[in-house]
Structures are given as structure tokens and as C-alpha cells.
Backbone as ProteinMPNN parsed JSONL, in Angstrom:
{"seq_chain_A": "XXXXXXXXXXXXXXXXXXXXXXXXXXXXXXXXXXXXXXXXXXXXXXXXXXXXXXXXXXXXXXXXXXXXXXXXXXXXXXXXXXXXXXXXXXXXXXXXXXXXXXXXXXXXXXXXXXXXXXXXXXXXXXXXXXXXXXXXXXXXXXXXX", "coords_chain_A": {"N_chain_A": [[12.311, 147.879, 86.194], [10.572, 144.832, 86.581], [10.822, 141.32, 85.939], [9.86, 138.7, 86.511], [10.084, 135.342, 86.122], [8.406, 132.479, 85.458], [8.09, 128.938, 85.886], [7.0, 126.265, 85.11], [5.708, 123.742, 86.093], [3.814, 121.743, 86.86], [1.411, 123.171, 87.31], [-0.521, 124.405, 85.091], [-0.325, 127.389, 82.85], [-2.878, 128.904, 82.601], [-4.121, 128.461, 85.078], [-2.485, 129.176, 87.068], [-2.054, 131.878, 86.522], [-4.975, 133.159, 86.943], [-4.1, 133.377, 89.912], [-2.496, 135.108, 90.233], [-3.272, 137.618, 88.786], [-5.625, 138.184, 90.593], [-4.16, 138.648, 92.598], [-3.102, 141.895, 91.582], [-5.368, 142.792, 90.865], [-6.694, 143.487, 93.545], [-4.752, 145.001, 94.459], [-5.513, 147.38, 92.914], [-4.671, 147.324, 90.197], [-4.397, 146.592, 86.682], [-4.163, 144.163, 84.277], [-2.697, 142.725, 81.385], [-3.239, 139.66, 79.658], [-0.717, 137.978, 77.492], [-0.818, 135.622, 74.443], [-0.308, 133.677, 71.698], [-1.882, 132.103, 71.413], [-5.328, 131.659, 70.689], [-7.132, 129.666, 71.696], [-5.509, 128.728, 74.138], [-5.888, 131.309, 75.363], [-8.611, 131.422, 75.894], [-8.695, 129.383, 77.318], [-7.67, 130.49, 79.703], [-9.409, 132.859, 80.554], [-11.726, 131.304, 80.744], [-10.986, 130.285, 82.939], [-10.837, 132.362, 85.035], [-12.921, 134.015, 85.081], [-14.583, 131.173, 85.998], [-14.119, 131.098, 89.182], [-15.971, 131.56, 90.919], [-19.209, 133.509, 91.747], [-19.175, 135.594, 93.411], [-16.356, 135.86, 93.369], [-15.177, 136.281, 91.12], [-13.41, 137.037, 88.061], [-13.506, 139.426, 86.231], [-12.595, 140.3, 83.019], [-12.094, 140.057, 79.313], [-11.757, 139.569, 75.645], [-9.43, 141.069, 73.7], [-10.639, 142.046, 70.857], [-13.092, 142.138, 71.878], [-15.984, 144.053, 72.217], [-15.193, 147.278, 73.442], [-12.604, 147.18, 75.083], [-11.647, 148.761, 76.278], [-12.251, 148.725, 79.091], [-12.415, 146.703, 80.779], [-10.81, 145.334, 82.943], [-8.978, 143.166, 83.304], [-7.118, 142.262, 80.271], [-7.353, 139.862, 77.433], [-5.172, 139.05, 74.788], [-3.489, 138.674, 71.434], [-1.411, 140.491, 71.225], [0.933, 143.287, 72.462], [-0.458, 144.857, 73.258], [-2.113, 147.451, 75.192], [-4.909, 147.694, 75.558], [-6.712, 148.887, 77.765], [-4.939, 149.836, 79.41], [-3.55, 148.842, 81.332], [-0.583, 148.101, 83.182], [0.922, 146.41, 83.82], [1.954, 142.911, 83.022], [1.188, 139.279, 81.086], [2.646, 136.971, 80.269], [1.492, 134.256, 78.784], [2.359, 132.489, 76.577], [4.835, 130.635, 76.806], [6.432, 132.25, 75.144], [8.819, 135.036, 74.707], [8.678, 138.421, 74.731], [10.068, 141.571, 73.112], [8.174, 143.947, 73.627], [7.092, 143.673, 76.34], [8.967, 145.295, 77.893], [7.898, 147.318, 78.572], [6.32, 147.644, 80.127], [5.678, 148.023, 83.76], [5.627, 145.991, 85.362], [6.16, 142.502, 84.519], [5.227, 139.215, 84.003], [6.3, 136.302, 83.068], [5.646, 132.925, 81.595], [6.909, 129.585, 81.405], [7.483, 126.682, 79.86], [8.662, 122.426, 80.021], [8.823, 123.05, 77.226], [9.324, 125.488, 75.977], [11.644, 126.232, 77.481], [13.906, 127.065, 76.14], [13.878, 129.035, 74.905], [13.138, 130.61, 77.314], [15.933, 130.49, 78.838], [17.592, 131.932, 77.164], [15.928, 134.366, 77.08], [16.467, 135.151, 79.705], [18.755, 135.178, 79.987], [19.318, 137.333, 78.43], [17.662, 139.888, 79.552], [19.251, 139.855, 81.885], [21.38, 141.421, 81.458], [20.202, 144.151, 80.393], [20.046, 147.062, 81.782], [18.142, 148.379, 84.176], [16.385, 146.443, 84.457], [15.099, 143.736, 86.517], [14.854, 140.624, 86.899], [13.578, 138.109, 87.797], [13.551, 134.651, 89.199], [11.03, 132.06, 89.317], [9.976, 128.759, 90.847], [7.728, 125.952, 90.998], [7.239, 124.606, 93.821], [5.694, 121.424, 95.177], [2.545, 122.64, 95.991], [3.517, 125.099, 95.919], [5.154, 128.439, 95.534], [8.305, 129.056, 94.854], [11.135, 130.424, 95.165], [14.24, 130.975, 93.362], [17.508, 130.087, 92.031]], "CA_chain_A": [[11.22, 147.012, 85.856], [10.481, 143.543, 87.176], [10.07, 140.056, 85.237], [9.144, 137.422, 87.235], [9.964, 134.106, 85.4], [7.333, 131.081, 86.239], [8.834, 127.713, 85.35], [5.537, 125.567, 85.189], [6.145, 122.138, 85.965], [2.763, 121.117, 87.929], [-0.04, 123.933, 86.617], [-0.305, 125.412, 83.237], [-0.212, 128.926, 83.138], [-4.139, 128.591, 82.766], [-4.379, 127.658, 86.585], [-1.802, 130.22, 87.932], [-2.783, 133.341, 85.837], [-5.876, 133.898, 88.04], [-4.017, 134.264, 91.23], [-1.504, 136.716, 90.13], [-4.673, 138.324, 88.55], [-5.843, 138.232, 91.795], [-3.805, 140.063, 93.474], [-3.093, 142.795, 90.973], [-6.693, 143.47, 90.819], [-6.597, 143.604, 94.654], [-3.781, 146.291, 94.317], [-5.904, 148.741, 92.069], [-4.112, 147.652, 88.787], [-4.747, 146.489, 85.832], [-3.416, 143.134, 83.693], [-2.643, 142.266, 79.931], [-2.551, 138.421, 79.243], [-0.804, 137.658, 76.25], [-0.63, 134.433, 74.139], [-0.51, 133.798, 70.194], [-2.889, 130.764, 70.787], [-6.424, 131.657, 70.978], [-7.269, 129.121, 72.913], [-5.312, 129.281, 75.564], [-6.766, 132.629, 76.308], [-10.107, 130.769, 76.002], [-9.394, 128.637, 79.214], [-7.509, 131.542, 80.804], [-10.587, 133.825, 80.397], [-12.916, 130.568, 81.905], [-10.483, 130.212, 84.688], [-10.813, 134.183, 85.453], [-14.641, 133.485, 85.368], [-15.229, 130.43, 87.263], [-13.822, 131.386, 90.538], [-17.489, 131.47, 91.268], [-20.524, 134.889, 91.625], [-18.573, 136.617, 94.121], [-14.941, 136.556, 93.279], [-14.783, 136.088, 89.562], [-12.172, 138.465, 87.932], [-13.615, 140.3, 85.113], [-12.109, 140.113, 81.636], [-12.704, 139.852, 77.924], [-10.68, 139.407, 74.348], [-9.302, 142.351, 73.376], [-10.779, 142.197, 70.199], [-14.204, 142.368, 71.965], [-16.459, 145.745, 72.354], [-15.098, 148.197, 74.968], [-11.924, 146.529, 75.636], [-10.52, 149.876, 77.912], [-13.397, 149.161, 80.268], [-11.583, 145.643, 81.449], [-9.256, 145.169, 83.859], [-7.834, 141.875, 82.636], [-7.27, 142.191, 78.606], [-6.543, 138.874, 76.986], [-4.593, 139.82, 73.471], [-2.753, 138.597, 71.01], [-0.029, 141.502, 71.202], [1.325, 143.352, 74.05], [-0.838, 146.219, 73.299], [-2.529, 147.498, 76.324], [-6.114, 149.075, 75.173], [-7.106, 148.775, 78.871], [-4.275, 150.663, 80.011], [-2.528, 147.572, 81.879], [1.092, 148.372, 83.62], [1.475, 144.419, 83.967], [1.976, 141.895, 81.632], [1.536, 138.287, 81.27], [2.938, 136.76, 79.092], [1.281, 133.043, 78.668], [2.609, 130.896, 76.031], [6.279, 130.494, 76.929], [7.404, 133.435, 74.254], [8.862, 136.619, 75.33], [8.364, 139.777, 73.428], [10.493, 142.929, 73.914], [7.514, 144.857, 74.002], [6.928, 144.134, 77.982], [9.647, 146.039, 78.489], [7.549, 148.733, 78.444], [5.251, 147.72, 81.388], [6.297, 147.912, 84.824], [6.026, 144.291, 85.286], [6.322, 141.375, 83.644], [5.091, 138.058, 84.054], [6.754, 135.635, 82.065], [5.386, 131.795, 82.208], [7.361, 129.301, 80.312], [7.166, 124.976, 80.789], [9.831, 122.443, 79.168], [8.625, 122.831, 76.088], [9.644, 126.894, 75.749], [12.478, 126.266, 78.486], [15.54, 127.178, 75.999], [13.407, 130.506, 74.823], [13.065, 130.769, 78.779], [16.809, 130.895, 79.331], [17.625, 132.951, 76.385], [15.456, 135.606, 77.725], [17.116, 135.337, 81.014], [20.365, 135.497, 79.548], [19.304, 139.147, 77.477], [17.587, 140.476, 80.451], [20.33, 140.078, 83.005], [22.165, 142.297, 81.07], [19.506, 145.146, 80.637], [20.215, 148.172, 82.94], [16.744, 148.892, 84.793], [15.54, 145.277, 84.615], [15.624, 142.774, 87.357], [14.807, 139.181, 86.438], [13.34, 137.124, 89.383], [13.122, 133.063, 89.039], [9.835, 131.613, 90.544], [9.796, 127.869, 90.284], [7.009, 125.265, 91.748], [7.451, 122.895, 94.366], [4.477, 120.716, 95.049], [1.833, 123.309, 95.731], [3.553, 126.118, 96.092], [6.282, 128.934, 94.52], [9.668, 129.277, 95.673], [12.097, 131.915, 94.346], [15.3, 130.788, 93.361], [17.774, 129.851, 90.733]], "C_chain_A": [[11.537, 145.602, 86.312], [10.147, 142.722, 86.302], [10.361, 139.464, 85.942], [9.267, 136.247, 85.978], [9.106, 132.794, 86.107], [8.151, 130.173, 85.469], [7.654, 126.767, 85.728], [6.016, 124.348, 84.859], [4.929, 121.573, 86.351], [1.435, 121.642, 87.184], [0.122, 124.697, 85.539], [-0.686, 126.741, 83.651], [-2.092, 128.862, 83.151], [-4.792, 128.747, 84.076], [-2.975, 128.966, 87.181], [-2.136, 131.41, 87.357], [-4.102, 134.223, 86.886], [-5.803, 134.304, 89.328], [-2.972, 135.182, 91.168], [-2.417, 137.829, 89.615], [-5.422, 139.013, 89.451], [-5.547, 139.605, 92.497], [-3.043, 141.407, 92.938], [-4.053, 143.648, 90.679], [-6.753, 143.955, 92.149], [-5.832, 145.159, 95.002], [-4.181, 147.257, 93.758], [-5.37, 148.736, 90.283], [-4.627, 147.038, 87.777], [-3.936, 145.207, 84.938], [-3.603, 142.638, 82.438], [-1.907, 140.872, 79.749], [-2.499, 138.075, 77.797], [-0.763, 136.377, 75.595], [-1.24, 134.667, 72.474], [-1.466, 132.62, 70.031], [-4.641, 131.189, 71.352], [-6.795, 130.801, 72.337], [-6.807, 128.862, 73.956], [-5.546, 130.884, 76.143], [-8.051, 132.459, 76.43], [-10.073, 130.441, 77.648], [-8.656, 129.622, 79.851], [-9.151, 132.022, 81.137], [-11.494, 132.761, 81.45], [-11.907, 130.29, 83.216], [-10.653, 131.294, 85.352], [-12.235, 134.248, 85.716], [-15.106, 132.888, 86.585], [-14.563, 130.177, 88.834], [-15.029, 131.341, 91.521], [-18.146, 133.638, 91.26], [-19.324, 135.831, 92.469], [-17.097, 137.172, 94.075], [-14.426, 136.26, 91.75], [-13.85, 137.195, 89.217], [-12.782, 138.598, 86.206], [-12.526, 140.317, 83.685], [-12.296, 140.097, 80.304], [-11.315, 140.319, 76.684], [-10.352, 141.102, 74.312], [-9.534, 143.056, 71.871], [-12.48, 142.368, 70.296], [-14.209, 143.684, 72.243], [-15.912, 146.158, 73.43], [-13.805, 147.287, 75.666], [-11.225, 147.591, 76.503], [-11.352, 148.995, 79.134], [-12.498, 147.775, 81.042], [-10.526, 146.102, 82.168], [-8.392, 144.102, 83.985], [-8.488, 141.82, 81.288], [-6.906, 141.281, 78.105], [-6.667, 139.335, 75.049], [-3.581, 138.605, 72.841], [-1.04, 139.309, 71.115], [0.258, 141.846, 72.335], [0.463, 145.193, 73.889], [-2.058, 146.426, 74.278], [-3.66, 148.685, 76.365], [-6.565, 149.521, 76.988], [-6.077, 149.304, 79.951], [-3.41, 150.198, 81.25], [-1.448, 148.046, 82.132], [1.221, 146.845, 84.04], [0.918, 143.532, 83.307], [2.144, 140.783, 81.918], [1.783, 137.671, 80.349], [2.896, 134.53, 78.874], [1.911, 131.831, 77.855], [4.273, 130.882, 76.086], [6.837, 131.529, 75.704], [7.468, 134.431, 74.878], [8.765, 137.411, 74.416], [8.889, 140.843, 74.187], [9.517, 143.799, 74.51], [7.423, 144.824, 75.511], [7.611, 144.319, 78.498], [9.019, 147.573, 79.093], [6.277, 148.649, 79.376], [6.137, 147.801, 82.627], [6.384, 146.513, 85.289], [5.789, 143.138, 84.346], [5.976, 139.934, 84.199], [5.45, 136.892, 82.986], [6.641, 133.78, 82.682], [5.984, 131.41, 81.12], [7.059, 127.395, 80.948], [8.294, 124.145, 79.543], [9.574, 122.329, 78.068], [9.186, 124.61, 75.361], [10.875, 127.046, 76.564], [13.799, 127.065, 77.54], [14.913, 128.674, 75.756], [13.461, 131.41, 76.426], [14.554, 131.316, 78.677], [17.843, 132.097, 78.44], [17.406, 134.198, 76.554], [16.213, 136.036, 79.517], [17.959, 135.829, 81.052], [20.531, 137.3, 79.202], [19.194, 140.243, 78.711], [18.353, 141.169, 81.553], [21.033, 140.739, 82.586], [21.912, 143.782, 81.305], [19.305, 145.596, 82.125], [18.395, 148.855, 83.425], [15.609, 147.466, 84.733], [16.17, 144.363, 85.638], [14.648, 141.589, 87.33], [14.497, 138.541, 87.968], [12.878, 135.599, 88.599], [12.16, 132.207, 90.471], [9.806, 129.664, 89.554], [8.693, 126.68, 91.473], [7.103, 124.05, 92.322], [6.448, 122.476, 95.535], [3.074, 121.96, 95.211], [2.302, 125.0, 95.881], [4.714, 126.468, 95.277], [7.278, 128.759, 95.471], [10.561, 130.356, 94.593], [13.416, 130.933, 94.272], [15.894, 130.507, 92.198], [16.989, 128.511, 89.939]], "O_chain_A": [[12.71, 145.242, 86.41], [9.162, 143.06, 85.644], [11.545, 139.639, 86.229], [8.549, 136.334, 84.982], [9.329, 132.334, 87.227], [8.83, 130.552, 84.515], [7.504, 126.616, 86.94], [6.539, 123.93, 83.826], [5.044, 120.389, 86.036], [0.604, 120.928, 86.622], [0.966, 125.561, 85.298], [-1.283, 127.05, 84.682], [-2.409, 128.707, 84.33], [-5.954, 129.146, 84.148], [-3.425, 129.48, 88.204], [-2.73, 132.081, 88.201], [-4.141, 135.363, 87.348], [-6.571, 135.036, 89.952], [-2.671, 135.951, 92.081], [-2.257, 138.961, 90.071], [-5.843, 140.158, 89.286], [-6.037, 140.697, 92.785], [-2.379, 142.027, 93.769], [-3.931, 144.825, 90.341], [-6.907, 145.175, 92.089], [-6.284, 146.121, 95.622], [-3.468, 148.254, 93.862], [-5.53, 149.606, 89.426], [-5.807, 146.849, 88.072], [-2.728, 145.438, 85.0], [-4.677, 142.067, 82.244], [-0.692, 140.685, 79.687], [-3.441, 137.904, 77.024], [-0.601, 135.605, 76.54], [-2.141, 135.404, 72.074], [-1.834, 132.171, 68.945], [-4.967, 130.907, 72.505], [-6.766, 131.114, 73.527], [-7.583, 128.714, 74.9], [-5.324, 131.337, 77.266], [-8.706, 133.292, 77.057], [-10.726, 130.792, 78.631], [-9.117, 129.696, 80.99], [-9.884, 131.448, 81.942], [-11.892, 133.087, 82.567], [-12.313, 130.118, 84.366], [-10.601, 131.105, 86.567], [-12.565, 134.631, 86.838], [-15.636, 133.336, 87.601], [-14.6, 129.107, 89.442], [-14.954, 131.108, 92.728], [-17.551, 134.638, 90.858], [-18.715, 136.735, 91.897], [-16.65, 138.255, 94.454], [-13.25, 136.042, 91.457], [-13.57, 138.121, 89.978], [-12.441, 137.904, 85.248], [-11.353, 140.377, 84.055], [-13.522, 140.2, 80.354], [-10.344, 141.064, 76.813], [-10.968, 142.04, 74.818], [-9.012, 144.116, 71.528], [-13.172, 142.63, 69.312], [-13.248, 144.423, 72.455], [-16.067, 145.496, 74.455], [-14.021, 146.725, 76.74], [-10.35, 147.307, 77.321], [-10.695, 148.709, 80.135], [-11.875, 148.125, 82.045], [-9.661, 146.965, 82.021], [-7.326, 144.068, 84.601], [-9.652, 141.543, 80.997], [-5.684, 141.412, 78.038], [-7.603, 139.708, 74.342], [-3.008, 137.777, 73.548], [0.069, 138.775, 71.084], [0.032, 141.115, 73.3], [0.818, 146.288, 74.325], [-2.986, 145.621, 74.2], [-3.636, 149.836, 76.8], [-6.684, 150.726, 77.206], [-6.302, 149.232, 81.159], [-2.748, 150.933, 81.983], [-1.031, 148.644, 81.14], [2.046, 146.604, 84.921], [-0.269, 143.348, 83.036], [2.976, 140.558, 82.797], [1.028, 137.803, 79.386], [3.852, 133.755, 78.842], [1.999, 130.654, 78.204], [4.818, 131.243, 75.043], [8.027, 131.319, 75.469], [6.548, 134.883, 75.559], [8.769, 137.052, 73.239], [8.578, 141.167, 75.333], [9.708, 144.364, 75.586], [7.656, 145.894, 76.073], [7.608, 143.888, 79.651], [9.495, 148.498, 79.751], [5.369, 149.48, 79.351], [7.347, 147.637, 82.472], [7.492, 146.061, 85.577], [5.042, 143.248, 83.374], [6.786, 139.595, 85.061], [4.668, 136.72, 82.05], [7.2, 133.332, 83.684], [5.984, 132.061, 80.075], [6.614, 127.009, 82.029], [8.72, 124.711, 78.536], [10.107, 121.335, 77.574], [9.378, 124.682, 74.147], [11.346, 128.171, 76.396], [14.659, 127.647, 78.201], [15.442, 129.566, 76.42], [13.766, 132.595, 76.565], [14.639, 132.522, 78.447], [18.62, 132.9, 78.957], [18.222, 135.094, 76.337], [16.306, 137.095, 80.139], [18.261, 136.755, 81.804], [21.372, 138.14, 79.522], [20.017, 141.119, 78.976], [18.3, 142.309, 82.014], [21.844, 140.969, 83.483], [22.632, 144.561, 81.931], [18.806, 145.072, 83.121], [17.764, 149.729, 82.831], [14.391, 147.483, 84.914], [17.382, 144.169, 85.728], [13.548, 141.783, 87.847], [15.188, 138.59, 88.986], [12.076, 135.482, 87.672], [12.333, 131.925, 91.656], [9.693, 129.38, 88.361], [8.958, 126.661, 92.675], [7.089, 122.916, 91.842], [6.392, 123.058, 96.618], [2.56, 122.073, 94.098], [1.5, 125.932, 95.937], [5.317, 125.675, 94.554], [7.146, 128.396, 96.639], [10.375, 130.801, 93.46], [13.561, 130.123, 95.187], [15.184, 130.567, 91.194], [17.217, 128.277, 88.753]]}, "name": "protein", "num_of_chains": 1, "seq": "XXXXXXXXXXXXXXXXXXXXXXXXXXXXXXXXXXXXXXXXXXXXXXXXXXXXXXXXXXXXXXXXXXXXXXXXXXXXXXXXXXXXXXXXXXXXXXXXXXXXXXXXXXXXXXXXXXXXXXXXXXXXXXXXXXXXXXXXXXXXXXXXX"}
């Protein structure tokens, strides 16, 4: 399994969420964004929206009607009514549970940074996980430590 660490110095997870969204939808799959703050799954959800008519990315709470039918679930938990194999995990907390997806998206900024390296620390241990560090420099990612 893959986690992907974001280190958000420039765009709030808000503003990068929709192009990893993107191209997971692109791929045929399916995506569970999590976060314990309502509202930041508010402006996720309108960033997933206003892409504009033609390339909007579909979504809804996961406490709304018919949440299988989505293909981006925004949740409190890491529970995946919509049948999601990739996880995002928005407000800088990790949760064992997305061990149990095939990927992992993990965004954190310096305000979650020591939870960040904590999780880094556990991970790198775990046999069948490989930890990737994505960090942003000026408009774009870069991979590295």
C-alpha cells in the first residue's frame, strides 16, 4: 500500500484535493475524503463542484441519500459506503483505518506537522507500506525528503 504525504505550504488541501480527485476519477476509481471538520469538507465539496458544467467532479456528504452512488464520498470516518480504494485524508490527522485502502493520501500543513512526522515514523516501519514525501515548490509538487 501507498501513502503519499502532502506537506501544504502554498494551497490548503481544499485546492489540491480536486486534482488528485481528478485523476483518480480519470483512472476508473473511486475517492473517500476524510476530515473531522465539517467545513472543510464544505469547501472541498465546492471546489469538486466549481471546476465549471463540463468537468465538475461529482460528490456528496456521506451522510447524504445514496451515498454508494458517488464517486467522491466526503465523511467524517474512513468508512467507504461508496466503495472507495483511496483515501484522503484532509485535516492533517492520520487514522489507522487507511491502512485498509490501497492508497492513501495524507495532507498535513505546520500546524499538524509533528502528527505528520509521527505517522511517518510508524509507517516506515510497516511491512507492505511505502510512505512517499510530496512537498510544494512554488506551483508545483516535488517528491522528496
Amino acid at each position: 500500500m501507498q501513502v503519499d504525504f502532502y506537506q501544504l505550504s502554498r494551497d490548503p488541501a481544499e485546492a489540491v484535493i480536486p486534482v488528485i480527485a481528478r485523476r483518480i476519477l480519470e483512472d476508473g476509481g473511486r475517492l473517500l475524503v476524510v476530515s473531522s471538520e465539517r467545513p472543510q469538507l464544505d469547501r472541498i465539496s465546492q471546489g469538486l463542484w466549481s471546476a465549471g458544467p463540463e468537468t465538475y467532479l461529482a460528490n456528496d456528504h456521506a451522510d447524504a441519500a445514496m451515498p454508494e452512488v458517488q464517486p467522491i464520498l466526503l465523511a467524517d470516518a474512513c468508512a467507504a459506503a461508496n466503495g472507495a480504494r483511496h483515501i484522503a485524508l484532509a485535516d492533517g490527522r492520520w487514522r489507522e483505518e487507511a491502512l485498509g485502502f490501497e492508497r492513501a493520501f495524507y495532507f498535513f500543513d505546520d500546524e499538524t506537522i509533528d502528527e505528520a512526522r509521527a505517522a511517518w515514523r510508524a509507517l516506515s516501519k510497516v511491512e507492505g507500506v511505502s510512505p512517499r514525501f510530496w512537498r510544494q515548490d512554488g506551483g508545483k509538487w516535488r517528491q522528496g525528503p
